[in-house]
FITORNU-758173 format. One record per residue (C-alpha): residue in three letters; x, y, z. Coordinates in steps of 0.25 Angstrom, whole numbers, plus 5000, padded with zeros to 4 digits. Each point is the difference from the previous one (the first is absolute). Example, Ala and Ser with C-alpha at 12.3 -4.5 7.8 and 13.67 -1.06 7.14 Angstrom:
<rs>
ala504949825031;ser500650144998;
</rs>
This chain:
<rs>
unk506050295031;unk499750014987;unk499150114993;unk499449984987;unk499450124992;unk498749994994;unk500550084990;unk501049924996;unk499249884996;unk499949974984;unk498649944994;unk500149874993;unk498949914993;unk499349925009;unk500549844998;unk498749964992;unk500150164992;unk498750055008;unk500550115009;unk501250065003;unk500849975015;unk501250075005;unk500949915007;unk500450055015;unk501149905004;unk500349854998;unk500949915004;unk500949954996;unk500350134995;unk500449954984;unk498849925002;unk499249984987;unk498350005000;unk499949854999;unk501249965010;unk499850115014;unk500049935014;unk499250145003;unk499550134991;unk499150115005;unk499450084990;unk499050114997;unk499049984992;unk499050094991;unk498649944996;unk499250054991;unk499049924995;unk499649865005;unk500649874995;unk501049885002;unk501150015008;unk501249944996;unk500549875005;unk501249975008;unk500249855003;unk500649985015;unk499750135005;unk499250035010;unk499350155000;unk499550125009;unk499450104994;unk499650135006;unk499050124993;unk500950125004;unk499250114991;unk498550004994;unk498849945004;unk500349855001;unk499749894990;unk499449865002;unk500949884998;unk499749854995;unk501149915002;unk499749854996;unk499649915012;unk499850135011;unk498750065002;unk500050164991;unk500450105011;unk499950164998;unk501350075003;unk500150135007;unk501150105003;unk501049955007;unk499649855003;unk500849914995;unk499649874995;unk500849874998;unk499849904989;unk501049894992;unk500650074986;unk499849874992;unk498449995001;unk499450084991;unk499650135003;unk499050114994;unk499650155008;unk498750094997;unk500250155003;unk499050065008;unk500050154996;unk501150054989;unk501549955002;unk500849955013;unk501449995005;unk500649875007;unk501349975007;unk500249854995;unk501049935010;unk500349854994;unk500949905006;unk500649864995;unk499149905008;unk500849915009;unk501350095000;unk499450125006;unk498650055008;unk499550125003;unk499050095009;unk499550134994;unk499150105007;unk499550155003;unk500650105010;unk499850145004;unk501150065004;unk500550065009;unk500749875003;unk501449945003;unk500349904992;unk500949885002;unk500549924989;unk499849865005;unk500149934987;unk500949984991;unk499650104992;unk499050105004;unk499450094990;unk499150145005;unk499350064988;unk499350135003;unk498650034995;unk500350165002;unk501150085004;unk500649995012;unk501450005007;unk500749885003;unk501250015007;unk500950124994;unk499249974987;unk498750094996;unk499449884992;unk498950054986;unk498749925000;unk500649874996;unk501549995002;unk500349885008;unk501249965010;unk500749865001;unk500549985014;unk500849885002;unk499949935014;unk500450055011;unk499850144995;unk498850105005;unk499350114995;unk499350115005;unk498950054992;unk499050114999;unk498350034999;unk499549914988;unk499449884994;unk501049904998;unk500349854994;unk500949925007;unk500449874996;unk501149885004;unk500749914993;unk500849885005;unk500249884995;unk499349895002;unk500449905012;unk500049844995;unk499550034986;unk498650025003;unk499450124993;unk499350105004;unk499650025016;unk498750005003;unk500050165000;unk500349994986;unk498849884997;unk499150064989;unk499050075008;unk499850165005;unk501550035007;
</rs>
């Protein structure tokens, strides 16, 4: 298991300059922005606007703090995104969010399309929970225990599989990243639709 501090994470420009994001974990782990099989990041929006593109990525995107924000992506219908729903949608189409009321926070989990898949949902604890994937990342909404660790509102744990992890009352994201069997993309937990 692996725990990553909130407090640890550095801001950075968003890719297109129009927010600021603070990477979580990616992999490999000297992967660059434009060359990850996986990233997981935290993003701050403050204002509506274009999101940047990432050709061959396939996106989930979770509204973790504030009051939700309406997205258009090319070629789906617009959908309103409220905490802790994750919605998926392809990187490469282009992309453009409204906010709702004042500024947002959203966990971004991107994944190379065709090399891996992954499914992302809410949990309230307390739950057990069993890293079945390869990698199975828990990100907690409010503080909480998990395992021997007391987790701060947003610090997040890695769990290889195999591993388990106990953790305490609170609102949870858990999502599961494997790769992807015979080349063919995203599952259809992963289709671009509510998850």
């Amino acid at each position: 298991m692996r725990v990553l501090r909130a407090a640890d994470r550095t801001p950075t420009p968003w890719k297109n300059g129009g927010g600021v994001t603070r990477e979580v974990a990616i992999w490999p782990p000297t992967a660059v922005l434009d060359a990850f099989d996986w990233r997981i990041s935290i993003a701050d929006v403050s204002r509506g606007g274009p999101f940047s593109a990432f050709p061959g990525v396939d996106r989930v995107l979770t509204v973790i703090e504030g009051s939700g924000l309406e997205l258009a992506v090319e070629g789906l219908a617009a959908v309103t995104l409220d905490a802790a729903v994750p919605f998926a949608f392809p990187g490469d189409v282009a992309c453009a969010a409204t906010l709702h009321q004042g500024p947002i926070r959203d966990l971004n989990l991107m994944v190379r399309r065709g090399a891996y898949v992954t499914r992302v949902r809410r949990v309230d604890g307390p739950a057990i929970i069993d890293g079945a994937a390869e990698t199975t990342f828990v990100l907690a909404l409010e503080a909480t225990k998990a395992g021997d660790e007391h987790l701060a509102a947003q610090d997040a744990v890695i769990l290889a599989r195999g591993e388990s992890l106990s953790v305490g009352a609170g609102r949870l994201i858990l999502a599961e990243i494997d790769p992807a069997s015979g080349g063919q993309g995203n599952s259809p937990e992963t289709a671009p639709a509510f998850a």
